[in-house]
C-alpha positions as CSV (number, residue, x, y, z in Angstrom):
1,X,0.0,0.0,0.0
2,X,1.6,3.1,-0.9
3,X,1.6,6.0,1.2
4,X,-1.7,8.4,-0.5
5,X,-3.5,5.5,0.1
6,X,-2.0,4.3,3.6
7,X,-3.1,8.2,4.5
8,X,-6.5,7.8,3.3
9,X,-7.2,4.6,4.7
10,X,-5.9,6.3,8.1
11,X,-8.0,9.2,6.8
12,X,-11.5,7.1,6.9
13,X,-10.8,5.4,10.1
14,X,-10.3,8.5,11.7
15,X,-13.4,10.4,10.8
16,X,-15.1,6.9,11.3
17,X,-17.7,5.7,14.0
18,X,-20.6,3.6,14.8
19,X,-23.9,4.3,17.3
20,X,-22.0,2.5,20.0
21,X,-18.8,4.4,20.2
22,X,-20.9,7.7,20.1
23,X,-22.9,6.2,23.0
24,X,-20.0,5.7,24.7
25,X,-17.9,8.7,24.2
26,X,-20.9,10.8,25.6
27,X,-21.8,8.6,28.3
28,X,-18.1,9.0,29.3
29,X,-18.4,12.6,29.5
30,X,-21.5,12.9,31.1
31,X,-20.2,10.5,33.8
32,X,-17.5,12.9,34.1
33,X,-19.1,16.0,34.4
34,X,-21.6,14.8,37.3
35,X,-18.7,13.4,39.1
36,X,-16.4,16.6,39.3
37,X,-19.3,18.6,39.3
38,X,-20.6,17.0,42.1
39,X,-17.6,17.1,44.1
40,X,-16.6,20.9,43.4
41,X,-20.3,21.9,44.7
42,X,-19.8,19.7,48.1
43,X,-16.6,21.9,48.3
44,X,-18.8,24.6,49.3
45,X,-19.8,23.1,52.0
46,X,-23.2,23.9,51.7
47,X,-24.7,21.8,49.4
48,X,-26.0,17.8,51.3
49,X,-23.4,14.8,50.8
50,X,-26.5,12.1,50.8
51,X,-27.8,14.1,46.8
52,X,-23.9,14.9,45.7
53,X,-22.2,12.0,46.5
54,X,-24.7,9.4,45.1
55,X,-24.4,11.3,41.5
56,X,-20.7,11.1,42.3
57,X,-20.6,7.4,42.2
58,X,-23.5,7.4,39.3
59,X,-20.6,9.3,37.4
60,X,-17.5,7.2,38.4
61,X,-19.9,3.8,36.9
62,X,-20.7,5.7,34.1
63,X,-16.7,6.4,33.1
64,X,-16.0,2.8,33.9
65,X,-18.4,1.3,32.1
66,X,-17.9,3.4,28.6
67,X,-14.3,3.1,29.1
68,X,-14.3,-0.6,29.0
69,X,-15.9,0.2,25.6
70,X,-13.9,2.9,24.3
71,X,-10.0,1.1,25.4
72,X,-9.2,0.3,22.0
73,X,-5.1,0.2,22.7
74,X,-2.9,0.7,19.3
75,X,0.3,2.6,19.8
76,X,2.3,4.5,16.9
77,X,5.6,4.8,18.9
78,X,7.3,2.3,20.1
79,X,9.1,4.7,22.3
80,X,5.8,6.0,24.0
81,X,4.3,1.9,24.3
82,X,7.4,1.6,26.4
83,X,7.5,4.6,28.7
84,X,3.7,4.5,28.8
85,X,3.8,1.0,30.2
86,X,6.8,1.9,32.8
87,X,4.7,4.7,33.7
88,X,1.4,3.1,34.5
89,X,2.6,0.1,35.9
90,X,4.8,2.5,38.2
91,X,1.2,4.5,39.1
92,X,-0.4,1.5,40.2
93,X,2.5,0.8,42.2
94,X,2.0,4.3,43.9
95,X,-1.9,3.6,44.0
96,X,-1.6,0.3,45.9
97,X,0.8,1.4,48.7
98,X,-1.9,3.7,49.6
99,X,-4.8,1.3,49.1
100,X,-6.7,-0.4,51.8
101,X,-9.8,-1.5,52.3
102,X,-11.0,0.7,54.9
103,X,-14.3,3.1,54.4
104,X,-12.4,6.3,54.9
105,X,-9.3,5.3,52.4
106,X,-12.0,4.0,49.7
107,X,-13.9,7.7,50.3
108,X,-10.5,9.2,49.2
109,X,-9.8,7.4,46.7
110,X,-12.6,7.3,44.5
111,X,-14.7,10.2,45.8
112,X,-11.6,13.0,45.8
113,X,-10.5,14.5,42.8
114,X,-7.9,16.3,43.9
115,X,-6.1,14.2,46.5
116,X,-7.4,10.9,46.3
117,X,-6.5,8.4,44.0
118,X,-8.3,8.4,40.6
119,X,-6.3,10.5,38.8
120,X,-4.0,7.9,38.5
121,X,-5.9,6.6,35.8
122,X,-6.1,9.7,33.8
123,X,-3.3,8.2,31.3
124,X,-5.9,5.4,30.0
125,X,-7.7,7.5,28.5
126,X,-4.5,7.7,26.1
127,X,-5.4,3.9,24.6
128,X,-9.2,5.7,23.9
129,X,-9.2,4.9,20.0
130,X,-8.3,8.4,18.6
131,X,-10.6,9.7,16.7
132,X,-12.5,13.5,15.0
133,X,-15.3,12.3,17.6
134,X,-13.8,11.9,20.1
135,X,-11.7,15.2,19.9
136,X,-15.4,17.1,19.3
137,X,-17.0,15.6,22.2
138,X,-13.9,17.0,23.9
139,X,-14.4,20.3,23.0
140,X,-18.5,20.3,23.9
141,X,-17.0,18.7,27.6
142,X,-15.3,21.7,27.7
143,X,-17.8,24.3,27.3
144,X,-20.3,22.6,29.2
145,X,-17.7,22.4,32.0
146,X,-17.5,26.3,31.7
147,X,-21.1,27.0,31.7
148,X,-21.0,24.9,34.7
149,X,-18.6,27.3,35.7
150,X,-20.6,30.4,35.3
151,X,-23.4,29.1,37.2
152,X,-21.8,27.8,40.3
153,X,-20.2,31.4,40.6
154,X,-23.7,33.1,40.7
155,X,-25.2,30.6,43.2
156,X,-22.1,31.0,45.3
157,X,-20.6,34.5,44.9
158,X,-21.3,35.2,48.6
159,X,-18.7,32.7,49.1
160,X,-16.7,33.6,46.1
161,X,-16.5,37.1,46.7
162,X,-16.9,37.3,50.5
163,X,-14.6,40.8,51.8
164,X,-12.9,38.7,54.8
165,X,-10.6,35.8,53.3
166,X,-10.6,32.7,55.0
167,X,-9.8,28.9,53.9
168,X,-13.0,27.9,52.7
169,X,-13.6,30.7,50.1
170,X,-10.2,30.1,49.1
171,X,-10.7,26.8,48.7
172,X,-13.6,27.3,46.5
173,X,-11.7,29.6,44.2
174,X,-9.3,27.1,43.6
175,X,-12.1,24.3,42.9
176,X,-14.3,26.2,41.2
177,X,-11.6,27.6,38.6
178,X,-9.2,24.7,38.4
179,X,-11.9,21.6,38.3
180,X,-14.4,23.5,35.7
181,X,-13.4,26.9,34.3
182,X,-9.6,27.0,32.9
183,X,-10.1,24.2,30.5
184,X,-12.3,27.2,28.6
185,X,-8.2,28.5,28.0
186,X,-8.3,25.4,25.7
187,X,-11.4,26.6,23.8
188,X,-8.8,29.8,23.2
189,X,-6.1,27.7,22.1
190,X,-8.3,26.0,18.9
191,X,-10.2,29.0,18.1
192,X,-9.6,28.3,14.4
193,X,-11.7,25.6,14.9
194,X,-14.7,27.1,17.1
195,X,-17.6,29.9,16.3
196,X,-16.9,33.8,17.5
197,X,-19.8,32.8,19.9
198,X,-17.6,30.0,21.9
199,X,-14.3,32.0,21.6
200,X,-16.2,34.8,23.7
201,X,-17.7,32.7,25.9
202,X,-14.2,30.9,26.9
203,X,-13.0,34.7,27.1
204,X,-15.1,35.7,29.0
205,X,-14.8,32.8,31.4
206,X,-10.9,33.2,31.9
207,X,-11.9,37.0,32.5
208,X,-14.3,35.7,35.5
209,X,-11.1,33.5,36.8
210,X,-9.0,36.3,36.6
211,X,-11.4,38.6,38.9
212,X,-11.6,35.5,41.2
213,X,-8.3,35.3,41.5
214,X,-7.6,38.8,42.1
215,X,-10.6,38.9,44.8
216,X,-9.2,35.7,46.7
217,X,-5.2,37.0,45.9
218,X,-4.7,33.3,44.1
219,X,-1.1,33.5,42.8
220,X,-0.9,30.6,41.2
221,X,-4.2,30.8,39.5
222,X,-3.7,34.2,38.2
223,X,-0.3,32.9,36.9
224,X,-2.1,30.1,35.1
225,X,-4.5,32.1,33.7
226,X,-2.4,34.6,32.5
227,X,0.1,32.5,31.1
228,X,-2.8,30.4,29.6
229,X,-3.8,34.0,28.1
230,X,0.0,34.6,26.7
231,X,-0.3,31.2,25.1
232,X,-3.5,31.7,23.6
233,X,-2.6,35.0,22.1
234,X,0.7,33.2,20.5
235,X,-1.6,31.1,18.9
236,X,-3.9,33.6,17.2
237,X,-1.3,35.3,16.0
238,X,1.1,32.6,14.4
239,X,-2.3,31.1,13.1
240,X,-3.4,34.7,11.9
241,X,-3.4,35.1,7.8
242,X,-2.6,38.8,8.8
243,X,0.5,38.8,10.9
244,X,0.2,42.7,10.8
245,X,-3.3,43.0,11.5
246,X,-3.2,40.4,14.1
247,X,-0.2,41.7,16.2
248,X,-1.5,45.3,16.3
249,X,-4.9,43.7,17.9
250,X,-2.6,42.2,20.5
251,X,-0.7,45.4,20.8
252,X,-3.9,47.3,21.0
253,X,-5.7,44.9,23.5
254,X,-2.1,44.3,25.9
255,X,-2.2,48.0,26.1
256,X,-5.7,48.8,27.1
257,X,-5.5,45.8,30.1
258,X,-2.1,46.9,31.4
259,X,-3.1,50.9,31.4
260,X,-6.6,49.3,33.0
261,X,-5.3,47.5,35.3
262,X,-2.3,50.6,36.5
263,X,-5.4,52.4,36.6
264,X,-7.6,50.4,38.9
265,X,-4.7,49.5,41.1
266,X,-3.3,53.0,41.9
267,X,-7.3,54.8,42.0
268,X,-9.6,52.3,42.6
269,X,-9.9,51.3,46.9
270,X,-10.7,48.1,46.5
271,X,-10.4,45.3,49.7
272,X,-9.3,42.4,47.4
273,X,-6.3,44.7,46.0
274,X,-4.9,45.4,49.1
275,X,-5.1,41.5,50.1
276,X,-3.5,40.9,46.5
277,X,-1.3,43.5,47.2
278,X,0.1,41.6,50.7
279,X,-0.3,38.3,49.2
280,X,1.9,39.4,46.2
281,X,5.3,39.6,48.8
282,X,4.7,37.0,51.3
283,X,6.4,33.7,51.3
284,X,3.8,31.1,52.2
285,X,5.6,28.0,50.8
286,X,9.7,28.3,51.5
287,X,8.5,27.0,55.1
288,X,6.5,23.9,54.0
289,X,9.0,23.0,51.4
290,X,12.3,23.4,53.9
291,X,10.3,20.4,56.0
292,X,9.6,18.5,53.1
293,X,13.3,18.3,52.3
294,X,14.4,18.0,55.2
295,X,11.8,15.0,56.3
296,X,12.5,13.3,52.9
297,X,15.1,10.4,53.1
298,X,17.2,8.7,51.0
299,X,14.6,6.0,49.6
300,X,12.2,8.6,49.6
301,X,13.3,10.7,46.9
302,X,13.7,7.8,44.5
303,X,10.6,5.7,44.8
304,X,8.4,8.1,47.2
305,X,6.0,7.3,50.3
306,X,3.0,5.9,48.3
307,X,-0.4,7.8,47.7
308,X,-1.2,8.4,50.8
309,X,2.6,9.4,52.1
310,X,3.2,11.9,54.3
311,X,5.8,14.4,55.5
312,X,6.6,16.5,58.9
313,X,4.9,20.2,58.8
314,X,4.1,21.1,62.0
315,X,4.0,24.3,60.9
316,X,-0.2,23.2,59.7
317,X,-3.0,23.3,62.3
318,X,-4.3,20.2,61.2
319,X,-1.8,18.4,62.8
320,X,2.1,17.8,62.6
321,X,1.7,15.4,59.0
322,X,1.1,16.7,55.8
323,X,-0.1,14.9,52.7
324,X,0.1,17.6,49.9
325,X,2.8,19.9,48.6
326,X,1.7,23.1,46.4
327,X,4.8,22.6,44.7
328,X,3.0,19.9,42.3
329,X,6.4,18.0,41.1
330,X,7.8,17.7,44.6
331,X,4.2,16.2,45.6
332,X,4.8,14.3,42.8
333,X,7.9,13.0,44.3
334,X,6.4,12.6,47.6
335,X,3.9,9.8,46.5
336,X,5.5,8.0,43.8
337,X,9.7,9.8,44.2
338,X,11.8,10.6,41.4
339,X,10.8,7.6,39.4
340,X,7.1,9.0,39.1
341,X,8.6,12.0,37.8
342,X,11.4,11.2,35.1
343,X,8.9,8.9,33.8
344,X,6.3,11.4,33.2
345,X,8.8,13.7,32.1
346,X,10.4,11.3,29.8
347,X,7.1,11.4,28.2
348,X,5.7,14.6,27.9
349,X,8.4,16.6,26.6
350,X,9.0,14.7,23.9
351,X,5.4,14.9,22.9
352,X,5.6,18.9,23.2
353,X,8.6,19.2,20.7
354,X,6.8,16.4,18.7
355,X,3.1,18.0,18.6
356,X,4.5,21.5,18.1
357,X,7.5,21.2,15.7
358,X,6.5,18.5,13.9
359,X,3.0,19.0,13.0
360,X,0.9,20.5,9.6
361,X,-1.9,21.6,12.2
362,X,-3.1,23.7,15.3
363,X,-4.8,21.2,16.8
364,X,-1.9,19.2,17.8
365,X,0.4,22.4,18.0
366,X,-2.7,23.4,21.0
367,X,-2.5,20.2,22.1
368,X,1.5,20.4,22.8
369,X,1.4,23.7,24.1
370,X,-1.5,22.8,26.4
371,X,1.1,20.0,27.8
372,X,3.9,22.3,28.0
373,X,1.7,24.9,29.6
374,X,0.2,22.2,32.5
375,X,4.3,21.1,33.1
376,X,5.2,24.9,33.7
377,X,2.2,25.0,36.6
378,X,3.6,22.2,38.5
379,X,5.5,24.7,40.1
380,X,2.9,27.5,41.4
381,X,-0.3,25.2,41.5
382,X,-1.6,21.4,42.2
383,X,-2.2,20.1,38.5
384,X,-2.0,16.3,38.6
385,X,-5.8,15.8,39.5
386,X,-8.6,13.9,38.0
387,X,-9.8,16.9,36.4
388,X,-10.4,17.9,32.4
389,X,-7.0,19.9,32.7
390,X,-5.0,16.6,33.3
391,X,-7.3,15.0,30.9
392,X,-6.0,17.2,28.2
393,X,-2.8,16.6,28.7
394,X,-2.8,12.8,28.0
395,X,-5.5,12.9,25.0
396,X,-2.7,15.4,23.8
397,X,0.0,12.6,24.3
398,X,-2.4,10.5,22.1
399,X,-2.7,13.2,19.7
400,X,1.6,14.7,19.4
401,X,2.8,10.6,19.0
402,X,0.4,10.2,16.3
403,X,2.3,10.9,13.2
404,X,-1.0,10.1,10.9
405,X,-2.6,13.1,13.0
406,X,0.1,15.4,13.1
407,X,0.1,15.3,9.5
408,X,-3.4,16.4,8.9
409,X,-3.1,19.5,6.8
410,X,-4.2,22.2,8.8
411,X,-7.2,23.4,6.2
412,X,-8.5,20.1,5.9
413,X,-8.9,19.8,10.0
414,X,-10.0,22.7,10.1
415,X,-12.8,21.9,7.5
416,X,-14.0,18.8,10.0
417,X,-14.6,21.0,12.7
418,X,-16.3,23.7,10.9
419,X,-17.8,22.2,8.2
420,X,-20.0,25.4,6.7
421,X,-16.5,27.5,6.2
């Protein structure tokens, strides 16, 4: 078979699909959605466990059950099969240390997103067969994720925007934006391939993160979502058929924001800018990390203390053991040690250089930078969690080691996801 017709052959199987796999890419999603939307609204502490964390568990079957449908393993790298299988067997090493049988331990792991164990499985979702589909389905997750988004923050902007800052509206902030709203930076990312309608919207939802995290002094999210901003605004304007016309809208719009925001921070008396403003210079993490260091022993730092592993703080009022660093590669290391990490590592950034230098389209040049993007918040925020973030960066490791996809021509992708241009 020569290669046109090897490509079209790859060509029709990607666009391909039959009632099942449709049924079961959006009973996956749905699953999802009422599982992390259930547990961001019982972050709230308002809302009663007995409704949320039923349609929790409803969710967690549902992703189980369509993902027994959907694993369809088929790797195109040999390199990725190999480092993929070190990686996951090495996750369910992690997994397993921390597993037990007890109520409480079973809670965590299944029922917490964030720090419990089910993000561990994320990278399956990497054997999902790749298809257009699947990579639309994606994209309506996304949005209804964000709408999500929008409608949490009105029932719970008394929380969200309360004047005195305490850990649960903080808390909040950081579920509310990190679990359902930044994926909408991904929306931004592919606008080529979206209306003007969902390009707003996912504006407009990074725009209500960014107030959040200027009302709640977030650091780390405001440095995601302005670097998620940057990114996106790369994008548009290397993708741009008017690199003139497209860098002086840049120009234009980087100038109003920054002589906005000088404006509203030197005349404006606003509470949550003086809280930013103290927030901004204090060190709220050299102290955690020195004990994490020096609590960390030899052993330690090359296979970690499991999922549930622990270091000395007693620097928390929780108690003198902590389970979670901010500082997401060192909690990285903490659970699984250096292993865990040189094995992700090993391979993501090949799939950036892959996906971005390598590619005839913006989808998988969005999906690379989206990786790159999540490996440069290890550092300020807590991003390997079962949420559509970390999702994203593992269908984009499908997506950068696919060569058949990275040599999609960019007009002809870009004619599957909007059809009528």
């Amino acid at each position: 078979m020569g290669k046109v017709e090897k490509y079209n052959a790859s060509l029709k199987q990607f666009l391909h699909y039959d009632r099942y796999e449709l049924i079961a890419i959006n009973v996956f999603w749905l699953g999802f959605i009422a599982y992390i939307a259930s547990s961001t609204i019982l972050s709230t502490k308002e809302m009663p466990f007995m409704l949320f964390q039923p349609l929790q568990l409803l969710g967690l079957v549902a992703i189980f059950a369509s993902s027994a449908y959907l694993l369809k393993p088929k790797f195109e790298s040999e390199y990725l099969k190999i480092f993929f299988f070190l990686f996951a067997l090495w996750a369910l090493v992690i997994l397993f240390r921390g597993f037990s049988f007890n109520k409480d331990v079973l809670k965590l792991i299944f029922l917490n997103p964030w720090f419990g164990g089910m993000f561990y499985l994320v990278p399956l979702v990497l054997l999902f067969r790749k298809s257009f589909l699947l990579y639309k389905k994606l994209f309506s997750a996304i949005i209804l994720l964000s709408v999500i988004f929008l409608l949490f923050s009105i029932m719970f902007q008394g929380i969200l925007t309360e004047v005195i800052p305490d850990d649960l509206n903080r808390s909040v902030v950081e579920y509310f934006t990190k679990s359902l709203g930044i994926t909408a930076l991904f929306i931004l990312f592919t606008h080529m391939y979206h209306s003007k309608t969902k390009n707003l919207f996912a504006f407009v939802v990074t725009v209500v993160i960014l107030i959040l995290g200027v009302i709640r002094a977030r650091r780390g999210l405001l440095l995601m979502a302005g670097l998620g901003l940057v990114i996106a605004a790369y994008i548009y304007f290397i993708s741009a058929k008017s690199k003139l016309l497209s860098g002086a809208i840049l120009l234009g719009v980087i100038f109003i924001a920054v002589i906005g925001g000088v404006y509203v921070f030197l005349n404006v008396e606003i509470e949550a800018l003086y809280y930013l403003q103290d927030r901004g210079v204090t060190d709220t993490r050299s102290g955690i990390e020195a004990y994490f260091y020096k609590d960390m022993q030899g052993l330690d730092w090359i296979v970690g203390r499991g999922m549930r592993g622990e270091y000395y703080c007693p620097t928390m009022e929780s108690g003198n053991y902590r389970g979670t660093v901010e500082t997401d590669y060192l909690n990285m290391i903490l659970k699984g040690g250096v292993v865990n990490l040189v094995l992700l590592l090993v391979i993501l950034v090949p799939a950036v250089f892959l996906g971005f230098f390598n590619s005839k389209n913006y989808l998988t040049k969005a999906f690379a930078l989206w990786i790159l993007f999540w490996l440069i918040n290890t550092h300020p925020s807590t991003v390997q969690v079962f949420t559509m973030n970390y999702f994203l960066v593992w269908f984009g490791v499908g997506v950068c080691y696919s060569p058949f996809i990275r040599s999609i021509p960019e007009e002809t992708m870009k004619s599957y996801f909007k059809p009528s241009e």
